[in-house]
Each structure stands twice: as C-alpha cells, then as structure tokens.
N, C-alpha and C positions, 0 to 999 in steps of 0.2 A: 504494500500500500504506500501510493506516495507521500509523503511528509515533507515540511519547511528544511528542519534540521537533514533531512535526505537530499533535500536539493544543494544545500549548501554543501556538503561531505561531497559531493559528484562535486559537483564545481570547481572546490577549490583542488580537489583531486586533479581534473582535468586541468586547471590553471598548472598544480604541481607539475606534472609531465609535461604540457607545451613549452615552459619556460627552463625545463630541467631543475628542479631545486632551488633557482638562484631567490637567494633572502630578501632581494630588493622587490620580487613580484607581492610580496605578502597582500595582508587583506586584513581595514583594520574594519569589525562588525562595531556599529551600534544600534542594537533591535529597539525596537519599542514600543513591541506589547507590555499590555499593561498588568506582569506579571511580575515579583520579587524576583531580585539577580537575573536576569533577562540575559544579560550576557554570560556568565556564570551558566548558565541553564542552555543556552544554545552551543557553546564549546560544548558542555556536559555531551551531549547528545552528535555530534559531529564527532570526540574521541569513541565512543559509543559504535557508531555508525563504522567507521574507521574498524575497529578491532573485530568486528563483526563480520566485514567484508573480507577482514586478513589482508588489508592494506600494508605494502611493506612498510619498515621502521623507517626506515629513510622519511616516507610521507608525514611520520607523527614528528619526528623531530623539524620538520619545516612548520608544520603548523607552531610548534613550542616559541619557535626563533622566530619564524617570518610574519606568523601573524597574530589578532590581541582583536580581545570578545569584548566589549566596555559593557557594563551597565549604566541605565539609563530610566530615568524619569520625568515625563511629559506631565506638563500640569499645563492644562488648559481645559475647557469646558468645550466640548463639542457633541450636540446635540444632532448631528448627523442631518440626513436629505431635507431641505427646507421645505415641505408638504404646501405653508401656506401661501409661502410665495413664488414657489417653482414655473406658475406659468407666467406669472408678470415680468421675473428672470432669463426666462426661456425668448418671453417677445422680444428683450431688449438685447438679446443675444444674436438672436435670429437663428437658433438652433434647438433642436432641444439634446442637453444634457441629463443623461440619467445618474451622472457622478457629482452632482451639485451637493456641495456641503454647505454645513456655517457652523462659525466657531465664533467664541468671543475674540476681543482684541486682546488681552490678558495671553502671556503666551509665557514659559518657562518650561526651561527642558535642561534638566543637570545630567550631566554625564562623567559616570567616574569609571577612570582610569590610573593606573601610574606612571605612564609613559607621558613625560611633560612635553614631548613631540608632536603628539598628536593634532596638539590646538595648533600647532604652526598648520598640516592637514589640512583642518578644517579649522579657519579664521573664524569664525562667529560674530566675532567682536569687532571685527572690521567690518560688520553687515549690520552693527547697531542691533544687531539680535539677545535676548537675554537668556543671556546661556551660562551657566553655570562648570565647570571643570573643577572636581573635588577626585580624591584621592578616598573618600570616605563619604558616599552621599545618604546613610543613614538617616542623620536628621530631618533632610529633605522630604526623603519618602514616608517615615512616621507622618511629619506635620500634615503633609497632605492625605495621606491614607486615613488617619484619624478625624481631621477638622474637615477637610473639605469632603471626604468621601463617605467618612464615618456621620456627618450633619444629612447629607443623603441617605443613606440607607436607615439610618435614625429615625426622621422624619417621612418622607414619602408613602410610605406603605397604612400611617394612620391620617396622612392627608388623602390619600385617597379614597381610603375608608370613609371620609369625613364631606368629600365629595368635588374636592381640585382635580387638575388633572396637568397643572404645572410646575416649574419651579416656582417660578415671578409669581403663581397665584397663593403660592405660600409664605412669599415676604410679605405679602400685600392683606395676608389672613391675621388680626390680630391674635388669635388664638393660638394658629400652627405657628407661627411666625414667635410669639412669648414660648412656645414647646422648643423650640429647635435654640434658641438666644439661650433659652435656661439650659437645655441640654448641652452646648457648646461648651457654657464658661462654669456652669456649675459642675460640671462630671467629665466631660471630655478631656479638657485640658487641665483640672485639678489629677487625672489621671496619671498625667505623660512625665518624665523629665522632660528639664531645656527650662532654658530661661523661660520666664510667667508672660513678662512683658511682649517679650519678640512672638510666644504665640498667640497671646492677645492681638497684636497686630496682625497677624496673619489671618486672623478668625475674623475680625472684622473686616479685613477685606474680601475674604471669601462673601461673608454675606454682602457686601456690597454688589461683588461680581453675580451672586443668584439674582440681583434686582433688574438686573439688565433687560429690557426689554425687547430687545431683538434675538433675543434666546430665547426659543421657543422650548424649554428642555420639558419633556413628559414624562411624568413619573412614571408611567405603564414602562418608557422604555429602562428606567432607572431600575424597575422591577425584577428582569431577566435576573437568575440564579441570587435570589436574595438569600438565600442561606448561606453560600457562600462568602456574598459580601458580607450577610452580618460574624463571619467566622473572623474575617479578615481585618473590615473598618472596625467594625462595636466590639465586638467580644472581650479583644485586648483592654476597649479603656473601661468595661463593663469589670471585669477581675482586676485592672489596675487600683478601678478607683476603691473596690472594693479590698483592695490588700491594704492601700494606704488608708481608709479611713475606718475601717471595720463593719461597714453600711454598705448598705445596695443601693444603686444608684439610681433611683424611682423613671427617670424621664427613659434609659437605657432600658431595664427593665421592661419599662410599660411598650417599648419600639421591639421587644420582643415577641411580647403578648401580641404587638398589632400585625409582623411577621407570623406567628400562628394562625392569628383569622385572616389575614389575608392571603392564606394559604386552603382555604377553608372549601373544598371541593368532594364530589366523589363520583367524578364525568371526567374522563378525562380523552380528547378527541382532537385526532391531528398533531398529538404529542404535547396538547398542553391541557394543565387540569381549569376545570370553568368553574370559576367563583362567579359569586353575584353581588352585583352593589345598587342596592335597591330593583327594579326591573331590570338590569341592563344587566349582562354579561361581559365577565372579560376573560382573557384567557393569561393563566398562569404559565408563566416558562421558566422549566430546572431540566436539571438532571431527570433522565428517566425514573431512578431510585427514588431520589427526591420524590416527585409527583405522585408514586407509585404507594408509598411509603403514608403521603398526607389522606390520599383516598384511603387507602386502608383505617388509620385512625379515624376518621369522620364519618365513614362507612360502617364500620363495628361498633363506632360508637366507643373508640378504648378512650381511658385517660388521657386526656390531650395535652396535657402542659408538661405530666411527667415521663407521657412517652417522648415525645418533642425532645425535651431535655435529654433525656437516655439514649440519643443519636451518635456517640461518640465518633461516628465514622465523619458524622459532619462538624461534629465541633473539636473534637481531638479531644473530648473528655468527655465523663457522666456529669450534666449541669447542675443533677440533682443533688449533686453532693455537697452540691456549694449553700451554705446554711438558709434559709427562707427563702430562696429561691423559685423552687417549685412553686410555693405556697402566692406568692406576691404574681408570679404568671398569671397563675389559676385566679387570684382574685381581681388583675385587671382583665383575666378573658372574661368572666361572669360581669363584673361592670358592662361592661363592650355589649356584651349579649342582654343584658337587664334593663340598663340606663341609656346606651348607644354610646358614640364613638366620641361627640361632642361631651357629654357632660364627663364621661370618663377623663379627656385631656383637660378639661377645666379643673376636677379634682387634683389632676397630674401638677399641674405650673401652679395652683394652689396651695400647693404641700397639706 
C-alpha cells in the first residue's frame, strides 16, 4: 500500500543512486502535518522503510550525513474551502477553483533544527515572514496545543450543543464566550509551566484572532476525531491542573461531559454516527472504534461516563481512577439531559 513516508524512502533512494552518494545532493525535510515531532516521525519511518526493503548500508549512512528531518509547527487558523464566498471569488477570477482556501493573516511556523545552516537555505527572514528557528520548539507547540487548540476542542462541542455553529459566533455569545475566557485563564494556563505573563498574552491574542470575521471557522469541522483532540489539547491541562491544585477543573470537566453527549448516537451511516440537535441531524466523525464503541454504550444503555472514562486505549489511562471524576461527568451529563445545555454552562462560569 502506498504511503507518504514510502514515497519519500523511493525518492530519496533514487536521488541516492542518480547522484552516487555525493553528500552535497542531501534533502533537508520540513513536514507539516499537524502531528508531534513531524520530522522525528517521518525519518522514523523512511529508516523503517529503508531496513525493510534491505536497502544497502551505504544508502542509510547518506541519509545520517546528507540529509536532516526538522520538526515543525504551523500556527495559523485555517478554516479550509471558502463555501460562502466561492462563487463571488470564482466570478472575479474568471475560473472556477476547486483548491480555494482562506486563512487568517496571523501566520507563524517555528521550525526546529540544529543545523544553524539551514536558515541560510531557506531565508525566511528576508521575506519578512514570521518564522521562528529554535533548536528546542517545545514551548511553542505546548502554548498553542493547549491555548489555542485546547480553547477549541474545550469549547465547540457544548457550543454546538447550545446551538452556534461558528467560531466568531462564540466570541460574540456572552455565555460561551465567559465559558471559554474562564476556561483559558482559570485552568488552562494555571495548568502549564512558562512564564504567566507571556501566556497570558498569547491567550489573548488567540481570542482576538477567533473574532475575526472573515473566518468562517465551523465547529462541525472543529468536531472530526474529538477524542483525540480532547486526548491531546485538554487532557494534559485537565491532570495538570489537577496535580497542581488538588481540584478538578469544572469548565475542563464539564467540555468532557459535552464531548460525551455530543457523541450521543446509535445510527451510524456512511461511516459517521448521527446525533441530533434538536430536529436537525449531524453526522459524527472518528475512528471507526470510536463510533463503534459510542453506539454500543447509548445503545445498551451501559454506564456512560464510566464507561467513556474506562477507554484507556483513547486516553492512555482509566479516567476513572482519577478521584471525583466519574462522578462530576455523570452529574454534568444528567444536568445536560435534565436542565439542557444553557442552564448547565450558566451553573459552569457561575461556580
């Protein structure tokens, strides 16, 4: 089966052999899916690829010398194919494109390396672009995984519930908009190291940047494999905050609870499971297991918050072991279900 990493192992293979070994043909990668060590993870799998075919040793030692995987992180907001304005775009084009994007003007891409040669490469900096060259881009990628991504998958899934269907309509919601502010600065970043200050700044420019109103960003699309994201963005500042303060973090918490119900199906048709928000239908999208997994529980009717929890395959531990936990799920799902989704976040940013 064809693969990314497969193509790149051919390639640079066939580069080896046209140029004979010489050190100078190298190749230097900066990928930029948006996956932890990106570079790290594509070499991984190119040595892989390599040992597998019985590539001779000669070829791996040119990869060692000649060539260098960077890792790398994009922070920018892009909310993919412009739906509402594509044909006004298209008449002033006078074509029609099916590859039309939009993104904010906000643009940062740090790229770590150790090869201090590289920037020479590729000048960045001579193109007034804001690019980053770190030796160490940890901090980089927490701030944003946590603030900018972790404020998404936070929020979105009980704004939906609640009846948005944007970013901008969630700054613009007094309610969601106090849920996501409280959630940021009371438990997110009281979570994290790193200076207070600098991620304060950061977090408020983030929400600045969701105000935008030529971002059309939809939660539905924010939606795709939220268990994942919530494994990735929340979880971490969900147990951080929880180890430094000895409290659970209510707003974290309760964006769990609204990840269960809006996972709340037992149809599941064309590979995604179908919730309901009010009359209307939407369709859920995961992992097969995932989907597979939520029907079953909703279906049988099992315990929902403790089975949820007891997924260790998705969250890389039993949740339920983490003291009040289960218990605080379960009683913002019965809120949700009793009260609905508004008075439940009102009690939430309430305390």
């Amino acid at each position: 089966q064809a693969s990314f990493p497969g193509k790149v192992t051919a390639f640079l293979y066939n580069r080896f052999k046209h140029f004979n070994g010489d050190n100078s043909k190298g190749i230097i990668f900066i990928p930029c899916e948006l996956i932890d060590k990106n570079g790290d993870n594509l070499k991984k799998y190119v040595y892989k690829y390599a040992k597998e075919w019985k590539l001779e040793k000669e070829f791996i030692t040119w990869l060692d010398n000649a060539c260098d995987f960077c890792n790398s992180l994009v922070d920018r907001i892009v909310p993919g194919y412009p739906r509402a304005e594509a044909k006004e775009l298209e008449e002033k084009l006078g074509y029609t494109d099916n590859l039309l994007d939009a993104a904010e003007i906000f643009l940062l891409w740090v790229i770590e390396c150790h090869n201090k040669t590289h920037q020479d490469e590729l000048p960045t900096d001579k193109a007034g672009l804001n690019v980053v060259w770190t030796d160490d881009m940890s901090f980089y990628r927490t701030r944003k995984v946590r603030i900018l991504n972790g404020a998404h998958t936070m929020t979105v899934l009980a704004a939906h519930a609640y009846g948005l269907d944007t970013v901008e309509e969630c700054t613009k919601d007094p309610i969601i908009s106090k849920f996501m502010h409280q959630g940021i600065f009371n438990e997110i970043i009281p979570s994290m190291d790193g200076d207070k200050a600098e991620l304060e700044y950061y977090a408020n420019a983030v929400l600045e940047r969701f105000q935008n109103p030529y971002i059309k960003h939809f939660l539905m699309s924010i939606s795709l494999n939220s268990t994942s994201k919530f494994k990735t963005r929340d979880l971490p500042s969900l147990l951080g905050f929880y180890s430094k303060t000895g409290n659970l973090p209510k707003h974290l918490v309760f964006s769990l609870a609204a990840l269960i119900n809006f996972y709340k199906g037992t149809t599941i048709a064309d590979g995604a499971l179908i919730g309901h928000r009010g009359n209307e239908e939407y369709k859920i999208k995961d992992s097969p297991e995932v989907l597979e997994t939520f029907k079953a529980i909703y279906s049988e009717k099992k315990p929902v918050a403790n089975t949820v929890l007891a997924q260790v395959a998705w969250w890389g531990q039993d949740l339920n072991k983490i003291p009040g936990l289960t218990g605080l799920v379960d009683y913002y799902l019965n809120k949700i279900e009793s009260i609905g989704i508004k008075e439940t976040l009102i009690e939430v940013i309430n305390g």
